[in-house]
N, C-alpha and C positions, 0 to 999 in steps of 0.2 A: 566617419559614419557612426551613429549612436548605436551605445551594443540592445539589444535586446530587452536588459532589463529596463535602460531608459528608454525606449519605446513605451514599453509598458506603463512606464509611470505617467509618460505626456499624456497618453487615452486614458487611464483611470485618472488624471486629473483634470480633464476633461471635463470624464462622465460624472465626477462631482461636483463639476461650475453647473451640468447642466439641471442636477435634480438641485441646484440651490444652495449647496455649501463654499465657503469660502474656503479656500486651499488653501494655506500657506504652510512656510519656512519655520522648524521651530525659532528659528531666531529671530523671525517677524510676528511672532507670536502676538495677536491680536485679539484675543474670545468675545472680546464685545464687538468684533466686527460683523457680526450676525448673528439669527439665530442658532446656525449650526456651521461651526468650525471644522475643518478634516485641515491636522497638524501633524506634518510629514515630520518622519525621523523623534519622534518623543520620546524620551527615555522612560522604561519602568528597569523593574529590578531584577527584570530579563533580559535585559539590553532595549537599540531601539525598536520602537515597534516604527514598522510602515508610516500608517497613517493611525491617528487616536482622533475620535470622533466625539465633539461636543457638543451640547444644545443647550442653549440659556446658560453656558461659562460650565455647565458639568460635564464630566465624562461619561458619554454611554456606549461607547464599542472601538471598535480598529478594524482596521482597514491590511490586509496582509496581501502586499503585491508580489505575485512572479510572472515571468514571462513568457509570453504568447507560447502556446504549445505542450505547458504545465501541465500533468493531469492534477486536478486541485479533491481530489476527495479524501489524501492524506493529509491536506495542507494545515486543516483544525488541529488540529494538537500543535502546530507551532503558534496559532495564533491564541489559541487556549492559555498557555503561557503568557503572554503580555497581557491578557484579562485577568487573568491572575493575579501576577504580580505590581499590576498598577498601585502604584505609590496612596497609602493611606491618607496622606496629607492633605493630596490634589484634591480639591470638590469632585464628585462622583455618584452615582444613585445610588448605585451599589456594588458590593466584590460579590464573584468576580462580575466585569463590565456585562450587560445582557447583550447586546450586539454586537455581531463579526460578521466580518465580508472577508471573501479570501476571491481575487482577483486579477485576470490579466490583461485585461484591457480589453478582453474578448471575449473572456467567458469569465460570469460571475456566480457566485455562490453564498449562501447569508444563512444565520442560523439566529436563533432566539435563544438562550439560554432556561428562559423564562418558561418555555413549551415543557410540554409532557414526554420525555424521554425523546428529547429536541435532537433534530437531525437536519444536517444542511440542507439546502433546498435551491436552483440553479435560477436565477432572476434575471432578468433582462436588462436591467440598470439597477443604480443606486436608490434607493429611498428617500425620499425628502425629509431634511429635518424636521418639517412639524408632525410628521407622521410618526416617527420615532419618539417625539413629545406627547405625540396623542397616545400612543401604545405604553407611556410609560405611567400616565396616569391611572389607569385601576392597583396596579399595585399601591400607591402612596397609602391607599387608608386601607389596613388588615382587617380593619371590621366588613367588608364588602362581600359579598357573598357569592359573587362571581369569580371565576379564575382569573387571574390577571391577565392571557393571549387568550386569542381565537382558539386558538387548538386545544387549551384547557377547556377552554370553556365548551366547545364539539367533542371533546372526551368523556365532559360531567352531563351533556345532555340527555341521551339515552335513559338514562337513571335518574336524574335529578328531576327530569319534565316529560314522562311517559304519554305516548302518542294519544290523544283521545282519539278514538277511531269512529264515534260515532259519525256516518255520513262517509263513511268512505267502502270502496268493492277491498273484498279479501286484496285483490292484486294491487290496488295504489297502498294497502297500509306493507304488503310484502316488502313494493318499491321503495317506501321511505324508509321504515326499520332498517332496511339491507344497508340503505344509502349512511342514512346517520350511525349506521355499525363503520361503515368506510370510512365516515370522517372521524369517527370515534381514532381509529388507527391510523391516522395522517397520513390517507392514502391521499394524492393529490389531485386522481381524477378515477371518474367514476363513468359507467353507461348505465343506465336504464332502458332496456326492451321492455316495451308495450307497445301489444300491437294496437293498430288503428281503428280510433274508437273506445278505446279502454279508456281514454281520460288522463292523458300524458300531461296535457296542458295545466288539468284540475290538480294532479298529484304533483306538478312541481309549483304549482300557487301553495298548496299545502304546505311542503317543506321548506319555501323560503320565507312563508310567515314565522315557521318557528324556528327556522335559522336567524331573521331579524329579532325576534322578540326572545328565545333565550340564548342564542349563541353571542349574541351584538351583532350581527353582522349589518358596517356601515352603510354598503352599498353592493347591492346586483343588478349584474348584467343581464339582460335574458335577451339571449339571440337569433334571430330570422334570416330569411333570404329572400323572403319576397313579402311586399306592404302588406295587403292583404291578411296575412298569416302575423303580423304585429297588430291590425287591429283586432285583431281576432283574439290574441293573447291578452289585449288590453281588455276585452270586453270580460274576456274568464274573470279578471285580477278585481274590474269591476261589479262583478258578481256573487266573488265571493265573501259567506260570511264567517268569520273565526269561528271556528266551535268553542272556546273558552268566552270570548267576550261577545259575542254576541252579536259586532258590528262587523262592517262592514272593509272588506280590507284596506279601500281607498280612504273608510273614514278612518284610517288608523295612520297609514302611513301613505306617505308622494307618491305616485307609479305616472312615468313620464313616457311616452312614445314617440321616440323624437323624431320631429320634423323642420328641426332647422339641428344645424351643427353646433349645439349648446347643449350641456348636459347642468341641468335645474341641480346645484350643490342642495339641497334642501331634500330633493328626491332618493327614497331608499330604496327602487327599481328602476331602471330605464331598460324600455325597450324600444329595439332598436334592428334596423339588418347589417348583417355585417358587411354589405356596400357603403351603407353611410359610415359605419367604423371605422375603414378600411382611409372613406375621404377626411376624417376626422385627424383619423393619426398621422396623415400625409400636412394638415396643418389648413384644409381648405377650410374657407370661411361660412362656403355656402353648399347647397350638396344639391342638385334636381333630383324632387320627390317620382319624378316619372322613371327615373334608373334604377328606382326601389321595385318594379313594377312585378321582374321579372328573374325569376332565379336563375344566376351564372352555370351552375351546375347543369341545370336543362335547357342553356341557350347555348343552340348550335349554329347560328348567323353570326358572322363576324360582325363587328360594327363597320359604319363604314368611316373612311378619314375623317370628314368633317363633324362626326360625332367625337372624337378623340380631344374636346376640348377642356379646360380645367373643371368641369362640371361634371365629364362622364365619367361613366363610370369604370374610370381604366384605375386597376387594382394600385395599392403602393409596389413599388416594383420593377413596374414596368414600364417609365419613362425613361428618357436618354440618361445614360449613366450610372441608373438607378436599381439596385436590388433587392432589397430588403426594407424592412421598416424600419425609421430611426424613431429615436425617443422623442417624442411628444411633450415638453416641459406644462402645457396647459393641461396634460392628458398622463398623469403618475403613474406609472405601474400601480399601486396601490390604491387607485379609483375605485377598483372593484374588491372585494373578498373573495366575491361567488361570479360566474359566468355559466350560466347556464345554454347550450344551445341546442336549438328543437332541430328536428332531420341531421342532426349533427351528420348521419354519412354524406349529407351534400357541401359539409362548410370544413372539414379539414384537411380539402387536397391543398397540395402545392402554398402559394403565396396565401391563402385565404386564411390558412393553418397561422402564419404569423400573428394575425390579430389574438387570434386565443391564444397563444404564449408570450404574448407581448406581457400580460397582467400578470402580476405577483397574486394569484387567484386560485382557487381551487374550480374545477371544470368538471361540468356534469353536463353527458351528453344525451340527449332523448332521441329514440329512435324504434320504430317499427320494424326495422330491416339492415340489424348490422351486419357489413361486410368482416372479410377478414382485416380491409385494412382501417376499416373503425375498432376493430377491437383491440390493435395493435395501438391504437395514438393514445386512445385509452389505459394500455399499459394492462390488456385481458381482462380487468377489474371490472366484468360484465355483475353487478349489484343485482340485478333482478331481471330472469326471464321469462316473460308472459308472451308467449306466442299466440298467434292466430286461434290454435286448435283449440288451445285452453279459455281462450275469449269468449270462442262459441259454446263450448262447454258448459262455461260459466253466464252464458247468457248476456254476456256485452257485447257481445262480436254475433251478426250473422255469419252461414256458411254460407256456400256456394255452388251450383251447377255450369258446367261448360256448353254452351250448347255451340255446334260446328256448323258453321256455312260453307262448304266448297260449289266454287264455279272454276268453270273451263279455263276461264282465262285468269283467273287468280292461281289456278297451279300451274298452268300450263306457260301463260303469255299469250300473244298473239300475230298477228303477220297481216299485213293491208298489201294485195299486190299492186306492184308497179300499175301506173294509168290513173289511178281513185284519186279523187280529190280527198284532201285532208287537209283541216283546219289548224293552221299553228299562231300558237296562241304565247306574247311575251309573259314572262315569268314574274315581271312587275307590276308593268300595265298594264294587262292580264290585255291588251289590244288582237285582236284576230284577223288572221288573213289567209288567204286559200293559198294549198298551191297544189302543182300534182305531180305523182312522183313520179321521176325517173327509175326507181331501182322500187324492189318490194321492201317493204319494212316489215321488220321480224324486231320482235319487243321480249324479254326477259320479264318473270315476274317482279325481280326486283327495278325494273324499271320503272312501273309504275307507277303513275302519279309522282313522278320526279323529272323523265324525260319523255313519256306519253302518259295521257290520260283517256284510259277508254270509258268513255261517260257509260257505257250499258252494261262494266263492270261493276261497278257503283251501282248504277242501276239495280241490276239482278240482285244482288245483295241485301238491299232496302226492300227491295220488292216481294222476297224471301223472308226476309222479316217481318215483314206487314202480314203478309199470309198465315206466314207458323204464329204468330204474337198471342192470338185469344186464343186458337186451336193447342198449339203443342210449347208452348213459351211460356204465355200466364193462361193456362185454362181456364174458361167460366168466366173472365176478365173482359171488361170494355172497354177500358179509358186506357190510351196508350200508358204503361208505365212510365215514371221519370226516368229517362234513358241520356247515357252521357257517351257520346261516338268520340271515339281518339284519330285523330288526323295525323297524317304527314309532316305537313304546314298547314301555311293560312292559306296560301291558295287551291291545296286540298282541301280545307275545312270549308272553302267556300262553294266546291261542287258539290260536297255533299248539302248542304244548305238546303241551297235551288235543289237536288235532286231529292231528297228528303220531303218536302216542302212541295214537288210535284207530285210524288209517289205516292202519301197520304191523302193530297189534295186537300192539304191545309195555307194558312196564310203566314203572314211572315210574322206573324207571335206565336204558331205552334214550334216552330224548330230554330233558335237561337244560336248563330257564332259566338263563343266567348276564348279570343285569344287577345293577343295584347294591340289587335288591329280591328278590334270589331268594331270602333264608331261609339258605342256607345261606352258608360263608363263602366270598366268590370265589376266594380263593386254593385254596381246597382243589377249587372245581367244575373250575378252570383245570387244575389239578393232574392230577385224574383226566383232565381231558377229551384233555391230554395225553401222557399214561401208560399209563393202564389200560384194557382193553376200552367199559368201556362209561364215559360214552355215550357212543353211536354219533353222534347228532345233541345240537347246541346250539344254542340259538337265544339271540341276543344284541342289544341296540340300539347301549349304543356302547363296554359296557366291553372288551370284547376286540376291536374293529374297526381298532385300532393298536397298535402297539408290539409288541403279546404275542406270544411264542415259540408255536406248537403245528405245530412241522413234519409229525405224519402228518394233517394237514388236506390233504384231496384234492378237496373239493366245496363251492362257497361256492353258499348258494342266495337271491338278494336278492328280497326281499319287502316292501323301502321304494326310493322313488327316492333319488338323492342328486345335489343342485348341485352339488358344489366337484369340481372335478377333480382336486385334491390331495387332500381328504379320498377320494375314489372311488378312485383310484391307491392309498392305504395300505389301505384296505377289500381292495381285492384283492392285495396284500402277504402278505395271511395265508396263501393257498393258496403263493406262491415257492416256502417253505423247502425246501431239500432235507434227506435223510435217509437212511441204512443202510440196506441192507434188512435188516437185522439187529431194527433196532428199526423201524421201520412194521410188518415182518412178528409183531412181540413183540403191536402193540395191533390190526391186523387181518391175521388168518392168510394170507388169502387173495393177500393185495396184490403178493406178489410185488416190484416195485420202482416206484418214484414217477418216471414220466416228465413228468408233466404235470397239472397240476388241471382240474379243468372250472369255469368258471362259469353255472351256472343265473340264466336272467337271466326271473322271472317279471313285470316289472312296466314291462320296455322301458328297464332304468338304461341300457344300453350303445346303446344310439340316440339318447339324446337330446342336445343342446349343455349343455356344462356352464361354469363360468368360472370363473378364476383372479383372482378379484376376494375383495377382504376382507369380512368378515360385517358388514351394517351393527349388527348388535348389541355392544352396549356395555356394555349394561347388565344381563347376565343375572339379576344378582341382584337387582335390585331388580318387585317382583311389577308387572304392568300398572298398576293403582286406582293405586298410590303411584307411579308414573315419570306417570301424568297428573296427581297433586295436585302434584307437584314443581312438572311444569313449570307448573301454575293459579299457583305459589305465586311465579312469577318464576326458580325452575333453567334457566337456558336455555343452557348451554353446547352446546358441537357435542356431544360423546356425546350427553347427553340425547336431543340433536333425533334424530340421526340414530337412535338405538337405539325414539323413540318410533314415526317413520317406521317401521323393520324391522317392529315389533310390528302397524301398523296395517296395513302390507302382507300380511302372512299373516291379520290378522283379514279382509280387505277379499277376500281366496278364500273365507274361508266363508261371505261374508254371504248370505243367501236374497233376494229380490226385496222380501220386506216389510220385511226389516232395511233394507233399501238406504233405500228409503220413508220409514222411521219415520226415518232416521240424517240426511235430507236435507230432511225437514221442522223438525226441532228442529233444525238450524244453515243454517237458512234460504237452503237451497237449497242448498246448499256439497255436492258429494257428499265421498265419501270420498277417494277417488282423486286430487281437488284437493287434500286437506290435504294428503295424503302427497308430493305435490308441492311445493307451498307448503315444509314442513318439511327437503327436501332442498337447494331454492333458498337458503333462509338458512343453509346451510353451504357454499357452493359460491361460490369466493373469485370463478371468472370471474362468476358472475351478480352480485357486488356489483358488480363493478363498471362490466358493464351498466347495471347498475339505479343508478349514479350517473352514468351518462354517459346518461343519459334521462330522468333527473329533477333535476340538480341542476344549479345554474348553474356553470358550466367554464370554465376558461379554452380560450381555442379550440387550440391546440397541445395540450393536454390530448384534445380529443374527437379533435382531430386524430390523435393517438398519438403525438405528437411528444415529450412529454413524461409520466412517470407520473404519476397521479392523489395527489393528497396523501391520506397515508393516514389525516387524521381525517375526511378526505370517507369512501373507503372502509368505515370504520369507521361512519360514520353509515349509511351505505349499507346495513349487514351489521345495523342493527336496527334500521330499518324493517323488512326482510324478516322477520326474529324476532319483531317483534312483529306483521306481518299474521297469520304461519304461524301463530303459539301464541294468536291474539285467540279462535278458534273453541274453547279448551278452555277459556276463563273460564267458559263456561256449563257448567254442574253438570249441567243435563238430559242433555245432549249426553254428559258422563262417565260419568254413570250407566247411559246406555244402552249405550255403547261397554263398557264392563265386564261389561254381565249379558248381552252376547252373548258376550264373551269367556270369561263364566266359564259358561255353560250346560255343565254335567256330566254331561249323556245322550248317551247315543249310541243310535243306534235296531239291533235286532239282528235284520236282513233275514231270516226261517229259512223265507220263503216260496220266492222266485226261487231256482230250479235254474241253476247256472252249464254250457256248455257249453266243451268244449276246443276252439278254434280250430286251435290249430298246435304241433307240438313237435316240433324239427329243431335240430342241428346247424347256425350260422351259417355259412355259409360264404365270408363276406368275407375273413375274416384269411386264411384255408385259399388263397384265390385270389393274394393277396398274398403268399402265401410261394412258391406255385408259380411264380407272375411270376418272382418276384425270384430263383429256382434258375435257371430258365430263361436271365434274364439274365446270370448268373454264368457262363453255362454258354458260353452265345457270346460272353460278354468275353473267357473265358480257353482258350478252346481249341485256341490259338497259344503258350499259356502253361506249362499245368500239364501232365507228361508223363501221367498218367491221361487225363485228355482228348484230350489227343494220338492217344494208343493207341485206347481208346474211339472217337475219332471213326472211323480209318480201317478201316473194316468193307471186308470180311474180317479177320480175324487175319494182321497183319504178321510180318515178323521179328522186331520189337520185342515184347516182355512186357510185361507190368505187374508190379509189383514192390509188394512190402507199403508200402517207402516211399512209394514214389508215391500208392498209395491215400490212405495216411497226411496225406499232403501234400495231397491236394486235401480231404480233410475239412477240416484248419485252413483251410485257404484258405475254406470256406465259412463257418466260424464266423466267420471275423472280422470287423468293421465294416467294410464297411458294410451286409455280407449278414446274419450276425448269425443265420445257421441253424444246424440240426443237424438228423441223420440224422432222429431219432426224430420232432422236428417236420414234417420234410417225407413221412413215412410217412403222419402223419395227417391232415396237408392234401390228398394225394391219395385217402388212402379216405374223405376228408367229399365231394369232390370225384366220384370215380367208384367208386364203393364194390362194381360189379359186377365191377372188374377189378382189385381188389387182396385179392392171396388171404392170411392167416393174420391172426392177431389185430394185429400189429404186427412190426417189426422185433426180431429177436435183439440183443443186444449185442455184434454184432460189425460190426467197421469195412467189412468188405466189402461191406456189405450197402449203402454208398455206391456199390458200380456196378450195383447194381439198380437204385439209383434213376435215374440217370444213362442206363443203356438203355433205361427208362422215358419220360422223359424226352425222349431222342431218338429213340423211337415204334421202337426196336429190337427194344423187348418188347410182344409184346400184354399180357401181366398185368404186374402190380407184386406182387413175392414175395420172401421173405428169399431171400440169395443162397446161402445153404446149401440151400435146396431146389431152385431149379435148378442146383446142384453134385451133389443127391443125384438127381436125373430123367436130371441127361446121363452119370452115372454107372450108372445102371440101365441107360440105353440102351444104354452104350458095352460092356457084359456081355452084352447079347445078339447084339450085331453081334460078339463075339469069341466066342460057343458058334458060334455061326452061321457063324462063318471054320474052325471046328473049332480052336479054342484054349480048352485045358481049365487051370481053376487048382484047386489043390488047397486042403482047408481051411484050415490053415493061410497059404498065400500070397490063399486070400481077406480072412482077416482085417487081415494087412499092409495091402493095397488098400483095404482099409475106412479103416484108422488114414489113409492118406497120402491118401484122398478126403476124410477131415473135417478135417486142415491144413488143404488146400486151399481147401477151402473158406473157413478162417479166416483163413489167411492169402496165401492168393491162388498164391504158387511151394511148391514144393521144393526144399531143396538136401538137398546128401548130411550136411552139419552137423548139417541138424535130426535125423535120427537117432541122435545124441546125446546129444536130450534127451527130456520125457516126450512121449507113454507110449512113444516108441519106445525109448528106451534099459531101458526096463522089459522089454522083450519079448526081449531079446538085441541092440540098437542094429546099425550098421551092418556089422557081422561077419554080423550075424543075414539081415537084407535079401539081402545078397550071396548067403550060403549059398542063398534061399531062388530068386531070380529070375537071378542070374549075370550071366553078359554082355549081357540081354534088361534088367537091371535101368537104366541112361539112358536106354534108348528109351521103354520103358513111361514114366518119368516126364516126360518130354517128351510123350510123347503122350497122358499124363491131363492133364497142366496146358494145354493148347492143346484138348482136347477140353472140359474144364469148365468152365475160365475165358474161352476164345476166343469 
């Protein structure tokens, strides 16, 4: 039997026929037999080394092998030595050799010599020798001005090529500096947070122009998960113009979106999803554009068999035999430098994760909404964090209000007694047929619209939104807002349609389906929905729920719950974007400007706990029947288990009382609940080795914890448990029945029970929490901020307030850790006391910051733009001068008009602003004088102390 170390060598010489070296014998010693030679056993004057690694007849590295199970990060210093002492005589680039691999056939590790205080690095295969020849050419000529690696040269970037920032928000130039500080220190992967709508997309077009143009970098990846969101990104890369050269980035360099399985060698981007990557590196020839359509991450339908063919989209992995990704000879580890991908929290679970470690690459992840377990693959390396709050702060990000729909039967459920007719209706063919019941039916809220659909739930709902919409939703508003309703599924998304669509008493282009079944093509419903007037409403499950641009989206209204708090966080993403009112006003007349979205929360998403915990599904694509014959058949990996767990978990909420019954007699007595248990324990490393320190004979230091358990005890440990959990699905009864509950395709269609509205309001938590925190701010700083200052010492002092001042305490409130703005805390007061704040909202004007602030500090009975009590103490102040018998003439009325709405705006007067408009229109400060004379300081002093004061 071969010992261990020649194992070793058979697979590392292998993995060297495969990236393209020719192996041999020193004694077959051949160097013209290729470009690059790996010559086992070579002497230096350290003895032999492993393998010595040649290209074009020179020496450029070794190859140092041990065997399977080595830990290899001490292993450099041995192989340092045979770099070293390589023989001067031999042709060579240079002492010592720059490349080393230290390797066991299983796990590889490479370093550069050549790098900036150069450290191993863990690769997934060999490197091909022309890439070793490509890397070796900037050193040849010392005149270059370039470092000779990548990493010298992302060291000297920073410093050498200073970002120009013009055209960029504070937060993408944060994101970049952060990032090229990370690659400055050869960190090897990186995240970026920025929330939705900040310009993720823009900020990393940014720094992979000037990672192409001064780091070299040959080629980047930038990666998707659903089509869509790649043409999207391609449109960014074709819009953007370099800020140094002035063109255009396409006209600078390739940017390829690929849509067959070729990667264009000439292109210095390709985007791509990582479904077609995934068929790529599997070796397929061809890939269907229709399985890019739909992100894995939010596809919860298994496929069904006859989609499982060499075109779909079944992961590398998970074909017969198959587990992992093998090396791709058309497809280098070294194809990319950079790998950038967007929503990264949806693309590094499980097998997906392999594509991005496949590449000898540096990995940058973009994301809105990191979990704990993106920030872990990341390595915590979280570069730059722009949250939500700071968005809106900063004016990128809208904010947002909740507004609460309850009805009867959305908390409660429902019950149709025995006798009624009720419609059931199949879950595919959506076909209908009566029948009437024997028993009463009694429905769970979370039944609905999965195994009953009561249409006058839905109903009531819409019907409740139509009502509050202009009154208490968008007051003063006529055009329905662009509104995006979240579904179930498609066959939910499809009663809301028609029911939406009746409710309004619109036609079939006010209220559009766009999921991955709507008939028509998504890009185009996408297109209109944000472009063109109508539709007004969309209702979607999960294809627009991330990524997608539709900035005059104002209204999200959710009509499914959702667990993940990352996935809930991007769902509400969609309302952020800001927008011109140029173009919101283009697709709804009415709108005026986007301060804020609402979200309609009909189903209780926004109260419940949710977790930042991974999906235990694994295996979407494979249907229920066949993920239970796998595992009957002996599949028992942890996917499996845990993905069959997920599956039985959501079956085990629909079961009925008699499923329970029947499911507990055929696995005698075992409920359901136990297995799903059972099949978690046998993948959960602490229970093994419980369950070996409770059953197996130990050494006593061992139980003691004095010493670790051996890991073939463990390992026995880990199947036992596997084989108790998986014993209950040898039995075929027990399969059978678990499948034909799983697949019953009726749904019962309730058109008896009348639903009633419980409640619909305005939440007013958040709205409390921002007044808090104004408040707060307020007595933090009013030692501080000279608005405050002034403001606090009532009466009117000798001191003014002055537009900067005002100016000043606005940023002071936007900034972290307060994280407001005017406009938000207008509307948390009117959700708050809605009898005592008078006009629709706040003007856009910055003054309108010391109404709130008199407000506030109970100065003011009402809360009102400050241009109106500008224009009331300005009426006033006209009748107390008729009434002094001081008369103005029309003319010098209208002055007094112009210099009451500055002030208004801008809080003083000086005699400069007469200079500009409208007064310099009207005859400027020439004009004033002629009009008021030596009366003209006083009057302005005593309008700005009578208005402002």
């Amino acid at each position: 039997m071969p010992t261990p170390e020649v194992l070793a060598r058979k697979n590392i010489d292998r993995l060297l026929a495969a990236a393209g070296w020719v192996v041999q014998d020193f004694k077959q010693l051949n160097l013209g037999a290729g470009i690059g030679v790996a010559v086992r056993e070579f002497q230096t004057q350290s003895g032999p080394a492993d393998y010595v690694l040649f290209v074009d007849r020179k020496a450029v590295g070794i190859v140092e092998a041990k065997k399977a199970g080595t830990t290899l990060s001490g292993v450099f210093e041995q192989s340092a030595r045979y770099m070293t002492s390589f023989p001067e005589d031999i042709p060579h680039v240079e002492l010592p050799l720059p490349f080393s691999y230290e390797s066991t056939g299983v796990e590889t590790r490479f370093v550069d010599l050549r790098d900036p205080n150069y450290r191993s690095r863990r690769v997934f295969h060999f490197h091909r020798p022309e890439t070793l020849r490509e890397w070796l050419i900037p050193s040849v000529g010392a005149s270059l001005r370039l470092a000779p690696t990548l990493r010298g040269r992302l060291r000297d970037m920073p410093e050498k090529h200073p970002l120009i920032t013009k055209g960029l928000w504070d937060a993408q130039i944060e994101a970049i500096t952060s990032l090229e500080q990370s690659f400055a220190q050869n960190k090897p992967r990186a995240l970026i947070q920025m929330a939705t709508g900040s310009g993720k997309t823009f900020t990393a077009v940014s720094f992979i122009y000037r990672l192409i143009k001064f780091a070299g970098a040959k080629r980047v990846l930038f990666l998707v998960d659903r089509n869509n969101l790649g043409k999207q990104t391609l449109r960014e890369f074709q819009g953007y113009i370099t800020p140094d050269d002035g063109r255009k980035f396409t006209e600078l360099y390739n940017v390829q979106r690929l849509t067959s399985n070729v990667i264009d060698p000439v292109c210095k981007v390709t985007v791509t999803t990582i479904q077609r990557l995934f068929s790529m590196l599997k070796g397929d020839a061809e890939y269907e554009e229709t399985n890019e359509e739909m992100s894995w991450f939010e596809q919860n339908i298994p496929l069904t068999p006859s989609s499982q063919s060499s075109d779909s989209p079944l992961p590398v992995g998970e074909g017969p035999g198959v587990r992992e990704v093998a090396y791709n000879p058309d497809i280098p580890i070294e194809t990319f430098d950079f790998i950038i991908t967007d929503e990264c929290h949806r693309s590094i679970y499980n097998l997906w994760r392999q594509a991005l470690e496949y590449f000898d690459a540096f990995l940058i992840g973009l994301t809105a909404t990191p979990s704990k377990h993106t920030l872990g693959f990341f390595e915590q390396n979280l570069v730059t964090e722009y949250t939500h709050e700071r968005a809106v702060a900063d004016g990128v990000n809208v904010g947002y209000e909740v507004y609460r729909i309850r009805t009867q039967i959305t908390q409660a459920g429902g019950q149709v007694e025995a006798g009624h007719y009720v419609d059931k209706r199949d879950k595919k063919t959506r076909a209908v047929r009566w029948e009437q019941l024997e028993d009463d039916l009694a429905y769970a809220p979370n039944q609905l619209d999965r195994d009953v659909v009561a249409k006058d739930q839905i109903r009531t709902v819409i019907q409740t939104f139509r009502d509050r919409l202009f009154s208490e939703i968008f007051p003063g508003r006529t055009e329905v807002p662009k509104t995006l309703i979240f579904a179930k599924d498609d066959s939910h998304a499809e009663d809301i349609v028609e029911i939406v669509r009746e409710v309004f008493g619109k036609g079939n282009e006010f209220c559009k389906k766009i999921t991955y079944r709507s008939g028509e093509k998504p890009e185009d419903l996408i297109a209109s929905f944000r472009n063109a007037y109508d539709p007004r409403i969309a209702v979607t499950v999960d294809m627009i729920s991330t990524g997608t641009d539709i900035k005059p989206l104002e209204c999200l209204l959710f009509l499914r719950m959702i667990r993940s708090q990352g996935y809930f966080e991007q769902m509400k993403g969609r309302g952020t974007r800001v927008i011109s009112d140029t173009d919101l006003t283009a697709v709804t007349p009415d709108a005026g400007h986007k301060t804020h979205f609402v979200l309609v929360d009909a189903v209780g998403v926004c109260e419940q706990d949710m977790t930042d915990t991974r999906p235990l599904e694994r295996k979407k694509h494979i249907p229920f029947d066949k993920l239970l014959q796998r595992v009957a058949m002996g599949v028992r990996d942890a996917d499996s288990l845990e993905s069959l767990a997920g599956r039985l978990a959501r079956l085990d909420r629909a079961l009925t009382p008699k499923d329970r019954a029947s499911v507990e007699l055929i696995s005698g007595g075992l409920p359901l609940k136990k297995m799903i248990h059972n099949l978690l324990d046998s993948v959960d490393p602490d229970i093994h080795l419980d369950y070996a320190l409770k059953h197996f004979d130990l050494d006593p230091q061992v139980k003691a914890g004095l010493r670790p358990a051996p890991m073939e005890v463990i390992q026995k440990a880990q199947e036992s448990l596997i084989q108790k959990a998986c014993a209950p699905f040898d039995n075929a009864q027990l399969r059978e029945i678990l499948v034909g509950i799983q697949q019953r395709s009726e749904q019962v269609l309730d058109t008896v029970s009348q639903d009633e509205l419980v409640e619909a309001r305005f939440v007013a938590d958040e709205a409390r929490r921002k007044v808090a925190t104004f408040e707060e701010f307020i007595a933090a700083h009013k030692d501080e901020l000279t608005a405050l200052q002034i403001l606090y010492s009532q009466p009117y002092g000798a001191r003014r307030l002055t537009y900067q001042a005002v100016r000043e305490l606005a940023e002071a409130i936007e900034r972290p850790p307060y994280n407001l703005t005017p406009e938000s805390l207008w509307r948390a007061y009117e959700r708050l006391d809605q009898a005592r704040v008078r006009g629709a909202g706040p003007s856009r004007l910055l003054t309108d910051i010391i109404a709130l602030v008199r407000f506030a500090l109970e100065q003011s009975e009402t809360l009102e733009p400050f241009p109106l009590t500008v224009a009331e103490r300005y009426r006033a102040w006209l009748v107390d001068q008729l009434n002094a018998g001081r008369q103005f003439s029309p003319e010098q009325l209208e002055w007094l008009e112009m210099i009451r709405t500055h002030i208004a705006a801008s809080v003083t007067i000086e005699m400069d602003d007469f200079e500009e408009v409208p007064f310099n229109q009207k005859g400027g400060a020439v004009k004033v004088y002629q009009l008021f004379g030596d009366e003209l300081d006083g009057i302005l002093d005593e309008l700005t102390q009578v208005l402002v004061g």
